[in-house]
C-alpha positions as CSV (number, residue, x, y, z in Angstrom):
1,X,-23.0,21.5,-30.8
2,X,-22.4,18.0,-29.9
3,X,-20.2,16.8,-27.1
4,X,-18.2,13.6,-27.7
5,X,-17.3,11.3,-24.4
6,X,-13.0,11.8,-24.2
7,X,-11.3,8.7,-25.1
8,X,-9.1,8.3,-22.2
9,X,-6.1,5.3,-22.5
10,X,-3.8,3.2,-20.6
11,X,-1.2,1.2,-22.2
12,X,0.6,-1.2,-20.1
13,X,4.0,-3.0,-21.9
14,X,5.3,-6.6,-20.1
15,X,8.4,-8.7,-20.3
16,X,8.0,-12.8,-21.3
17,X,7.4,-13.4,-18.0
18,X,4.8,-11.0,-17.0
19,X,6.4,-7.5,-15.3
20,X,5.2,-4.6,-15.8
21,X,8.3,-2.8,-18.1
22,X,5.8,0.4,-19.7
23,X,2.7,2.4,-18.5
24,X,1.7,5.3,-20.9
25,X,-1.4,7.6,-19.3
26,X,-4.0,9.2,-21.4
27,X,-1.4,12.5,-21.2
28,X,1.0,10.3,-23.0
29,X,3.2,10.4,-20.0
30,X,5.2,6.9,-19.8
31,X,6.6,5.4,-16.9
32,X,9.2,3.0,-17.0
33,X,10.2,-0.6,-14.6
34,X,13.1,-2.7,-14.6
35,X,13.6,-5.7,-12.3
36,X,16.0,-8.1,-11.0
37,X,16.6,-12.0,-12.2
38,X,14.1,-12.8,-9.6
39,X,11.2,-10.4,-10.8
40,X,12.2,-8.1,-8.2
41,X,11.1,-4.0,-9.0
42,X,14.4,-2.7,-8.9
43,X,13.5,0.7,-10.6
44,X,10.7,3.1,-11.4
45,X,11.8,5.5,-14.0
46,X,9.3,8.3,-13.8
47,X,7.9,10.4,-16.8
48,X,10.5,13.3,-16.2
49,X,13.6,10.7,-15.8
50,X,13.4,10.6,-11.8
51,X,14.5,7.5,-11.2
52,X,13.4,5.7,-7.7
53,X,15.5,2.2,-6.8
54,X,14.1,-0.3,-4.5
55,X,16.4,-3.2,-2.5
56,X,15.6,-6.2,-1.2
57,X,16.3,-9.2,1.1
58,X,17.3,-12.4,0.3
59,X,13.4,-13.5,1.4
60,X,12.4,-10.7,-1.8
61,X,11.2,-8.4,1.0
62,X,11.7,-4.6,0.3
63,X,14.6,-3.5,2.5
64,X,15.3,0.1,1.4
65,X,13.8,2.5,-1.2
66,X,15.8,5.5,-2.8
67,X,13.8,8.5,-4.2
68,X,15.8,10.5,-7.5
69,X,17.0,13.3,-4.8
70,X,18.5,10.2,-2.6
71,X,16.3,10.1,0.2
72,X,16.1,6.9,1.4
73,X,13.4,4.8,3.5
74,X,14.6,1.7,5.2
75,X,12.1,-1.3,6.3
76,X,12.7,-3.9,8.7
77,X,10.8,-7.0,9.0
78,X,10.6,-10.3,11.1
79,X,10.9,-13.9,10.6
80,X,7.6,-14.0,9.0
81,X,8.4,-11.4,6.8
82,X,6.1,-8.3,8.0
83,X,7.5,-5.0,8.1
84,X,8.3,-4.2,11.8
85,X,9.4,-0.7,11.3
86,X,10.1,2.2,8.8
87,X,12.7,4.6,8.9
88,X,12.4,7.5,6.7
89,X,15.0,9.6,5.4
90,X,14.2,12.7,7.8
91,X,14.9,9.9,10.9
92,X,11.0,9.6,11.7
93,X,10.3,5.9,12.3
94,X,6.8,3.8,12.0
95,X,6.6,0.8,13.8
96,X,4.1,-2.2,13.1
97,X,2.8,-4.7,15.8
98,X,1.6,-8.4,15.1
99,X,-0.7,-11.2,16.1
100,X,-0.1,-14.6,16.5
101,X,-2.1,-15.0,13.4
102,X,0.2,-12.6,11.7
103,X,-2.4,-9.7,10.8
104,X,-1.6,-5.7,12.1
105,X,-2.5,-5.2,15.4
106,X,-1.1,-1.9,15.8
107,X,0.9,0.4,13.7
108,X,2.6,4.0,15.1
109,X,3.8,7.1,13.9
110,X,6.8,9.2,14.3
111,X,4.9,11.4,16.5
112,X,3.1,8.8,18.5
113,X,-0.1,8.4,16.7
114,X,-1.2,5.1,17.6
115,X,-3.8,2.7,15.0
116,X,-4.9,-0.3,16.8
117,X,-6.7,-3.1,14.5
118,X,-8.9,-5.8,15.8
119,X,-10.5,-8.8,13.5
120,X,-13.7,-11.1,13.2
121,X,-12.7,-15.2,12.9
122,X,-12.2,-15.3,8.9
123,X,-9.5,-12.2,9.4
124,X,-11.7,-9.0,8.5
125,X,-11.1,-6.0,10.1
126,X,-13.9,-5.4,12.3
127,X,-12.4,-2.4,14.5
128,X,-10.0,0.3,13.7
129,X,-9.4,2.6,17.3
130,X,-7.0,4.9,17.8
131,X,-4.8,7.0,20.2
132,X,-7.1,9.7,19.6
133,X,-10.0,7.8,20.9
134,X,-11.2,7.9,17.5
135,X,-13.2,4.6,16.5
136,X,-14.4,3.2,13.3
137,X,-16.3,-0.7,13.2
138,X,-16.8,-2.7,10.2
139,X,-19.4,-4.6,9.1
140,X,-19.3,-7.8,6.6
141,X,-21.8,-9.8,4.3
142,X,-21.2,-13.9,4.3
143,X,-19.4,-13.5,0.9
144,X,-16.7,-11.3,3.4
145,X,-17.5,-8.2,1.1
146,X,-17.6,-5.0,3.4
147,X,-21.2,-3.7,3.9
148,X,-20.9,-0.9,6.2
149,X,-18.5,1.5,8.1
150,X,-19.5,3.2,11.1
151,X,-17.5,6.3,13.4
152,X,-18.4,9.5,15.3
153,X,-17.3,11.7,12.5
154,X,-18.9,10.2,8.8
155,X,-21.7,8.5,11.1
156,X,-22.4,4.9,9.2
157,X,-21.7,4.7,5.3
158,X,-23.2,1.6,3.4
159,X,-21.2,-0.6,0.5
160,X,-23.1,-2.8,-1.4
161,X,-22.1,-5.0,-4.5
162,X,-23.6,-4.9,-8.5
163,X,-23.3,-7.4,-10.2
């Protein structure tokens, strides 16, 4: 008996301008886009027919997204355009801190789970800490690729790049 490697598929379908309209999975299963006059998402039309609708600001930042059961997650956002807060549909809210340089500093959940991100010169992140006193740092090579992480639970894991 001889085994023969699956032949698994993606087929991606695009509009003259370059959206996404069609994804098809190796199951056959096809998921439809449509978007605005400004390339815009505007809906995700999922194998079964659940539609998902997405709405945006006049800057073309996502303001509000609407599952097919109409549960709806709001976003806020500043003057530079980075999300500042999410409201879900069950009221819980995630907020999300800034630096001057505009990367995440901080990001908190509805329960008060608090993720605190701190970065190297050329913007990696360098060190994730948390309200649990949980800590993970991050190492770099000079190409900015990441070469190791390192916390108390998963002890120091390497990356490395083939070529």
């Amino acid at each position: 008996m001889r085994l023969l490697p699956l032949k698994r598929t993606n087929e991606y379908r695009y509009d003259a301008i370059g959206n996404l309209t069609k994804s098809k999975d190796p199951m056959g299963l096809i998921t439809e886009y449509k978007y605005d006059s400004l390339s815009n998402m505007t809906e995700q039309i999922s194998p079964k027919g659940a539609v998902t609708k997405y709405d945006y600001d006049k800057h073309g930042n996502v303001i509000s997204v609407t599952d097919a059961k109409g549960n709806e997650t709001q976003y806020s956002v500043d003057l530079n355009d980075n999300v500042t807060k999410m409201t879900q549909a069950n009221g819980g809210e995630y907020t999300y801190s800034y630096d001057k340089a505009g990367r995440l500093k901080s990001m908190t959940s509805p329960l008060g789970y608090t993720k605190n991100f701190s970065y190297d010169k050329v913007d990696n992140v360098v060190k994730e800490s948390d309200s649990l006193k949980s800590t993970t740092t991050y190492t770099y090579d000079k190409l900015h690729n990441m070469k190791s992480s390192t916390n108390a639970l998963d002890g120091t894991t390497s990356f490395s790049m083939i070529s």
